[in-house]
Each structure stands twice: as structure tokens, then as C-alpha cells.
N, CA, C and O atoms as a GROMACS GRO file, in nm:
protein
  304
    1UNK      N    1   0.083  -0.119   0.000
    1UNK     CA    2   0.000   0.000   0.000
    1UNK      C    3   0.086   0.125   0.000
    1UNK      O    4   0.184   0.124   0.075
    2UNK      N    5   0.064   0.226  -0.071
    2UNK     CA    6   0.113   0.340  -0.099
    2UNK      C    7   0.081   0.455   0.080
    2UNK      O    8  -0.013   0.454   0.160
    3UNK      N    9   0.158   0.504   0.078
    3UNK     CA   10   0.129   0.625   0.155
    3UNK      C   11   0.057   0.762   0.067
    3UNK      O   12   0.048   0.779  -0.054
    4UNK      N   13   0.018   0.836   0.164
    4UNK     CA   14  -0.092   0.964   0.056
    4UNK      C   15  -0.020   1.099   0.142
    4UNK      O   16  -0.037   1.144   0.256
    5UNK      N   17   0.072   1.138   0.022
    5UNK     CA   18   0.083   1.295   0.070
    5UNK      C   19   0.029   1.373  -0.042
    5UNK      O   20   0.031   1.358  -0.164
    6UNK      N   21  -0.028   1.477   0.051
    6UNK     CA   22  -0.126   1.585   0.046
    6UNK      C   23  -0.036   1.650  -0.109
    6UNK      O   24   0.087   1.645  -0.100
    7UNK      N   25  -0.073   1.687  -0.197
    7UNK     CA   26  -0.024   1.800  -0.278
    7UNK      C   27  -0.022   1.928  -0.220
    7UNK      O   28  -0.124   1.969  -0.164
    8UNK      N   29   0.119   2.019  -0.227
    8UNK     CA   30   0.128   2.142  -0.154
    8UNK      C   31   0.049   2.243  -0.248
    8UNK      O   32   0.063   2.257  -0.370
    9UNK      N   33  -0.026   2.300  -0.172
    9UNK     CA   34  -0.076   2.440  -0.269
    9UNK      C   35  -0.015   2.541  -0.216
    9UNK      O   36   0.014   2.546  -0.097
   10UNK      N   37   0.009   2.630  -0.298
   10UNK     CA   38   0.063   2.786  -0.204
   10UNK      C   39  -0.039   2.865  -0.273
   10UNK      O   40  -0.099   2.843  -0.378
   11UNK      N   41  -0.047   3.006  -0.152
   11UNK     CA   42  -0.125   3.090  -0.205
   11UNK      C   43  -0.069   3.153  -0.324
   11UNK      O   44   0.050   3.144  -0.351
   12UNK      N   45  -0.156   3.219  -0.399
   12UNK     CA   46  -0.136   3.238  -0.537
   12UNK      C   47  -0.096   3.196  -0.650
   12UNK      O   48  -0.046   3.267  -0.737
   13UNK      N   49  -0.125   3.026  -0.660
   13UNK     CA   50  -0.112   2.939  -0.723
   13UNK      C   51  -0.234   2.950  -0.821
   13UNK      O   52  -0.341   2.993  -0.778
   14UNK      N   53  -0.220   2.910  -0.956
   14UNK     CA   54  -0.342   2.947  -1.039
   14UNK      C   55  -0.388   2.777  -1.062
   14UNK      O   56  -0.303   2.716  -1.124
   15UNK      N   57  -0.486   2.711  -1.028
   15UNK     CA   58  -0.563   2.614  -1.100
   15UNK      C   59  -0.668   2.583  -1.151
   15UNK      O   60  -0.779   2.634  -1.139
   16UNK      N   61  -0.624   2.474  -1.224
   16UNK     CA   62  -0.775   2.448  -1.314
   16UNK      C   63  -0.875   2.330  -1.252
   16UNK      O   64  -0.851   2.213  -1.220
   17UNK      N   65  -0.954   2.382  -1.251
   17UNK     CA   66  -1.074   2.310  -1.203
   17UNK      C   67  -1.143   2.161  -1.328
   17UNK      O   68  -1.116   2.143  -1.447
   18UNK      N   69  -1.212   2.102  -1.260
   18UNK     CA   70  -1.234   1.967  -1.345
   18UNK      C   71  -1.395   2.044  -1.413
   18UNK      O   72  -1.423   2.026  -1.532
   19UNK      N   73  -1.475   2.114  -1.335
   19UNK     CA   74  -1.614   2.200  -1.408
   19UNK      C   75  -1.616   2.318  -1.389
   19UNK      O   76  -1.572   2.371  -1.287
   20UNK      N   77  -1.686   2.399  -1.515
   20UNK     CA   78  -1.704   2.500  -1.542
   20UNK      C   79  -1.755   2.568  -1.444
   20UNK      O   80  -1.847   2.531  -1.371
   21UNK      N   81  -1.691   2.677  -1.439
   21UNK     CA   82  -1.818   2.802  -1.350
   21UNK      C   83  -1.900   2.842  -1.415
   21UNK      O   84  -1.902   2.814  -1.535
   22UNK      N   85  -1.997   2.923  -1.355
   22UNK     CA   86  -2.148   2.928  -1.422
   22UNK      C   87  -2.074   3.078  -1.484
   22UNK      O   88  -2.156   3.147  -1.546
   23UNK      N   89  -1.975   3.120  -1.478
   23UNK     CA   90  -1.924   3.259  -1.551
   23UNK      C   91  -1.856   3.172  -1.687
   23UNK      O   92  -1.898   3.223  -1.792
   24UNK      N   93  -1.769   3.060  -1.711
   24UNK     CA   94  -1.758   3.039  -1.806
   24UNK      C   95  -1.609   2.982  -1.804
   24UNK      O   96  -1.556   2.931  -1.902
   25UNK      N   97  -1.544   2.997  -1.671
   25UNK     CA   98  -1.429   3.039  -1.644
   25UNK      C   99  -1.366   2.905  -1.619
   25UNK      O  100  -1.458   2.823  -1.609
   26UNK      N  101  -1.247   2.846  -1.605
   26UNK     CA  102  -1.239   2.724  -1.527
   26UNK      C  103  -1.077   2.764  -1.442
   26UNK      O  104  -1.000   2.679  -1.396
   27UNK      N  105  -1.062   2.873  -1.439
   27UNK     CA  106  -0.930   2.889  -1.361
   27UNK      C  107  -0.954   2.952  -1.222
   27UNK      O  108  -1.034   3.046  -1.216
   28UNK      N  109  -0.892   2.908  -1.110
   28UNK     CA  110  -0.931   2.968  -0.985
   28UNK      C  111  -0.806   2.973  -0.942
   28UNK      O  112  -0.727   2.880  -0.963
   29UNK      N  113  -0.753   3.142  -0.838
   29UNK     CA  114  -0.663   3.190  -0.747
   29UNK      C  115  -0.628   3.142  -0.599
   29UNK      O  116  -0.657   3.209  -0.500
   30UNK      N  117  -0.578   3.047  -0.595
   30UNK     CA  118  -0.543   3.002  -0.430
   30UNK      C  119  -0.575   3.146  -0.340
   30UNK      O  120  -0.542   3.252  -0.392
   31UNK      N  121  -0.612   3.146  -0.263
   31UNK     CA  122  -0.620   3.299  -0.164
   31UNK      C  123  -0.560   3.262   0.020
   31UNK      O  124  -0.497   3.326   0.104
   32UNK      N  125  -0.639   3.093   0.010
   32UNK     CA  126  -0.641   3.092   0.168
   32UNK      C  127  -0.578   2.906   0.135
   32UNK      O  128  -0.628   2.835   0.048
   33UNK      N  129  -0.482   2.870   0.211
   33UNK     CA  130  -0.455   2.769   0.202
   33UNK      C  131  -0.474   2.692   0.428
   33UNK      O  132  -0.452   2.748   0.536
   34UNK      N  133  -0.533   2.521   0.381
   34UNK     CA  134  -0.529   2.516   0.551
   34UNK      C  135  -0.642   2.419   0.550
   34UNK      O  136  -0.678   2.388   0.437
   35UNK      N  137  -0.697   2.372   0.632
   35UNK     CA  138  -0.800   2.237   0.635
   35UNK      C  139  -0.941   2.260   0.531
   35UNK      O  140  -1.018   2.183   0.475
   36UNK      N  141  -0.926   2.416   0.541
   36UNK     CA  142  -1.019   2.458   0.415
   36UNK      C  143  -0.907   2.525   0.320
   36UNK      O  144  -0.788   2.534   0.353
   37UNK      N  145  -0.965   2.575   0.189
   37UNK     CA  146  -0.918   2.700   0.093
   37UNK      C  147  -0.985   2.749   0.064
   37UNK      O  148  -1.100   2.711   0.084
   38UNK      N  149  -0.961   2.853   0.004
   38UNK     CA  150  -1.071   3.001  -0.037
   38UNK      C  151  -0.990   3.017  -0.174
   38UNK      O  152  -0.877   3.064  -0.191
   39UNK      N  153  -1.087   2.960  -0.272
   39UNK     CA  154  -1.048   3.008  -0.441
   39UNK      C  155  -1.094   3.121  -0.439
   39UNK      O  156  -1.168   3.161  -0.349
   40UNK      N  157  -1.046   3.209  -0.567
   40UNK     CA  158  -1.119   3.324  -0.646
   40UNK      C  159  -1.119   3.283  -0.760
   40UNK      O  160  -1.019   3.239  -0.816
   41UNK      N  161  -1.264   3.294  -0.825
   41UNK     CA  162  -1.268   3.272  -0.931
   41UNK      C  163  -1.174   3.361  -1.035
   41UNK      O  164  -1.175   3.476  -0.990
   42UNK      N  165  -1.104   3.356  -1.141
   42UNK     CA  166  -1.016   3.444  -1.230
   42UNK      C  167  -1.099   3.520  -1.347
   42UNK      O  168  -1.066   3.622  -1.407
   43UNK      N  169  -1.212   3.446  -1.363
   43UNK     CA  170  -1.347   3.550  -1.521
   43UNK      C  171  -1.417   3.613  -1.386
   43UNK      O  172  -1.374   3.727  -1.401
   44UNK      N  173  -1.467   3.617  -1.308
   44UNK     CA  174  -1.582   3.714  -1.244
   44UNK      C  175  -1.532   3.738  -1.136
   44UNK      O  176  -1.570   3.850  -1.099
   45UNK      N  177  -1.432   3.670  -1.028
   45UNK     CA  178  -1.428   3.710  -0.871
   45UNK      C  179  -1.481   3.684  -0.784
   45UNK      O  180  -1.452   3.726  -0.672
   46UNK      N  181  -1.562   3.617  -0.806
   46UNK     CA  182  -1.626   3.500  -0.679
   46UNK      C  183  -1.534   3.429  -0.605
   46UNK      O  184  -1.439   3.362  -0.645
   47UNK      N  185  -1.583   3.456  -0.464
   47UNK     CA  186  -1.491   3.354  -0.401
   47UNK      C  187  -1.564   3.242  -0.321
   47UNK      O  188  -1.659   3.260  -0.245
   48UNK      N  189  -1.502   3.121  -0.351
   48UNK     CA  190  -1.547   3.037  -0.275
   48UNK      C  191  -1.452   2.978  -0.166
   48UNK      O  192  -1.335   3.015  -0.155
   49UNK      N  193  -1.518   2.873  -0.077
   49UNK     CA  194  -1.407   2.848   0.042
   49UNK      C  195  -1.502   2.660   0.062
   49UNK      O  196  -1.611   2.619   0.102
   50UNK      N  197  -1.365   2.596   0.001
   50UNK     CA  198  -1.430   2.449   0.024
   50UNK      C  199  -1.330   2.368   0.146
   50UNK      O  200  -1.219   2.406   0.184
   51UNK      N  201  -1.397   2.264   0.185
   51UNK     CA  202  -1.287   2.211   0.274
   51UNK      C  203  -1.173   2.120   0.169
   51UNK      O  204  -1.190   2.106   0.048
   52UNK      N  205  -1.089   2.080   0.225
   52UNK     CA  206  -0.915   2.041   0.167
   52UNK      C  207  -0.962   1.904   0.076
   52UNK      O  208  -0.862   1.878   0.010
   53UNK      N  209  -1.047   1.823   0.047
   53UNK     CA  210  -1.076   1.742   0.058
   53UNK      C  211  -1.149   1.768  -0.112
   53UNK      O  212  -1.097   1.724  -0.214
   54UNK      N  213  -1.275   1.846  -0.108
   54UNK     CA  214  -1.349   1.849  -0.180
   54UNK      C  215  -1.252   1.930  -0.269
   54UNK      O  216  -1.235   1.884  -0.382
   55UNK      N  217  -1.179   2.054  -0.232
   55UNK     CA  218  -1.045   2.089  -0.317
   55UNK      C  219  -0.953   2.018  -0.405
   55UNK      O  220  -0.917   2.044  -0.520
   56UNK      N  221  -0.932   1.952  -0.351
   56UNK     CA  222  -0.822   1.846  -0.410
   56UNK      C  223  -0.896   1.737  -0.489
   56UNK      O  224  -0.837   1.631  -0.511
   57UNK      N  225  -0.985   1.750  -0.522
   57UNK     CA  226  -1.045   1.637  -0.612
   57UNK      C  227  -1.138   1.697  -0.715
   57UNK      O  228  -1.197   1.625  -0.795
   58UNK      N  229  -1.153   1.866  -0.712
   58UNK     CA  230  -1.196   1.899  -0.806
   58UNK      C  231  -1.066   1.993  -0.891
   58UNK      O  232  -1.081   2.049  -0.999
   59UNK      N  233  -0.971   1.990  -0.829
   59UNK     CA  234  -0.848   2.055  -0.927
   59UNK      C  235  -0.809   1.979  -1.029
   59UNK      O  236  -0.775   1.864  -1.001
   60UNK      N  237  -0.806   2.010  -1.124
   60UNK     CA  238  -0.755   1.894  -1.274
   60UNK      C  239  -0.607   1.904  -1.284
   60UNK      O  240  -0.536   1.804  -1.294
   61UNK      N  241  -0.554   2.048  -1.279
   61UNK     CA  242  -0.367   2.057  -1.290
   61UNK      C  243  -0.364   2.241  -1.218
   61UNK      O  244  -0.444   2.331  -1.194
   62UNK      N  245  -0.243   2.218  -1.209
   62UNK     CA  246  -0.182   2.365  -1.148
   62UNK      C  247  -0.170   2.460  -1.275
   62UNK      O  248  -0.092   2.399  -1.347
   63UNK      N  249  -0.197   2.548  -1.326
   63UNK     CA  250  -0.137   2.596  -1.422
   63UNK      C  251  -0.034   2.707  -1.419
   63UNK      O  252   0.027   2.712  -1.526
   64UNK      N  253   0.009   2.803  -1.325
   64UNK     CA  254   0.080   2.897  -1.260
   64UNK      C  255   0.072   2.846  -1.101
   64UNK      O  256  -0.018   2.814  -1.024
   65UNK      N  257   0.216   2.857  -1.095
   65UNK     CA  258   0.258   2.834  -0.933
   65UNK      C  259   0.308   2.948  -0.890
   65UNK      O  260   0.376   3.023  -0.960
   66UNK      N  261   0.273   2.969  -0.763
   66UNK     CA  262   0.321   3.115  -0.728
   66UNK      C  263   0.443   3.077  -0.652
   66UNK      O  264   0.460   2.974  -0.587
   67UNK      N  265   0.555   3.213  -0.678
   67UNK     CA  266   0.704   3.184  -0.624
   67UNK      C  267   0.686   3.120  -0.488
   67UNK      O  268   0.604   3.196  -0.437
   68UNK      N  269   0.711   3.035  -0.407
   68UNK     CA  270   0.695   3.039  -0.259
   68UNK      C  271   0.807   3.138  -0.186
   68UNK      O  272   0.778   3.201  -0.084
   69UNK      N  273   0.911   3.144  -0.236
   69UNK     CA  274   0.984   3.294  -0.145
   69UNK      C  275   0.860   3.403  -0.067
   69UNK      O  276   0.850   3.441   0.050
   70UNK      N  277   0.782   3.427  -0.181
   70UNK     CA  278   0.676   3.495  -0.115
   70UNK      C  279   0.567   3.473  -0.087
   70UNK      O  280   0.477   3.546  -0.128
   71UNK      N  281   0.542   3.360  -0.006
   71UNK     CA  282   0.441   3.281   0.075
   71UNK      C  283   0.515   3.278   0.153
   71UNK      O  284   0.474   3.329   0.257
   72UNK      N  285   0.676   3.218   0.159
   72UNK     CA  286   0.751   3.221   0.338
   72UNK      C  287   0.738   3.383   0.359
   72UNK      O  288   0.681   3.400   0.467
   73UNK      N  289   0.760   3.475   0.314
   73UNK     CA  290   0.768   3.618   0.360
   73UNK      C  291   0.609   3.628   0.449
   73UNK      O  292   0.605   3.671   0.564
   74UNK      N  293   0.520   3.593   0.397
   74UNK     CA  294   0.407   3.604   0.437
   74UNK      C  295   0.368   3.569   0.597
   74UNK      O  296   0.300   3.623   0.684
   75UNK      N  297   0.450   3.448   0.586
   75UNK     CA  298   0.414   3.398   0.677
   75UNK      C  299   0.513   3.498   0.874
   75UNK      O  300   0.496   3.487   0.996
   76UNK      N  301   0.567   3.547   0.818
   76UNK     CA  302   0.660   3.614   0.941
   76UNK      C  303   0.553   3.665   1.001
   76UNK      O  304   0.566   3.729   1.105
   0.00000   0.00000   0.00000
């Protein structure tokens, strides 16, 4: 049996979702990373906030990763 590690997201990571938004859009902005996340949608600005779980199984691929240098800055 395999072990299961988590895929790292950092904030401001751009991904693509597996379904459409009702705007048309399928790319969403990491904002809040943590047992939940908080996407922004990238066509309209909606934000949503799902738990880690339901996240990770509707992301299809990463398409822009944001530098992490500035996610550790963040975090001070």
C-alpha cells in the first residue's frame, strides 16, 4: 500500500478546475490555504471556500505556481 501525501498548494497558485463556472471560467486563485481554501474565481471574482478534501479532487492541474519565497515572507 502506498502512503498519501497531500499536494502542496501555495497561495497564489493558479488552477484548473475539473467543471465550469457558471461565468464560463475554469481557472481559480489560491487565496487561503489550511484544512479549508478560499479560491477566487479568475473570469468574475467570486470567491469560494471548500474544505481540503473536496479541493483536491476537483483541481484537474496547477497551471501557474506562485514563487513560494513569497508565501515564506508572508508567513513572518
Amino acid at each position: 500500500m502506498g502512503s498519501y501525501y497531500p499536494k502542496k498548494y501555495n497561495i497564489g497558485d493558479i488552477v484548473e478546475t475539473r467543471k465550469v463556472h457558471p461565468c464560463g471560467s475554469k481557472e481559480w486563485e489560491v487565496i487561503r490555504v489550511g484544512a479549508d481554501f478560499k479560491i477566487m474565481c479568475k473570469g468574475c471574482g467570486r470567491v469560494v471556500m471548500l474544505p481540503r478534501v473536496k479541493f483536491e479532487k476537483s483541481v484537474k492541474k496547477v497551471i501557474h505556481e506562485a514563487d513560494p519565497e513569497v508565501n515564506e515572507q508572508e508567513d513572518l
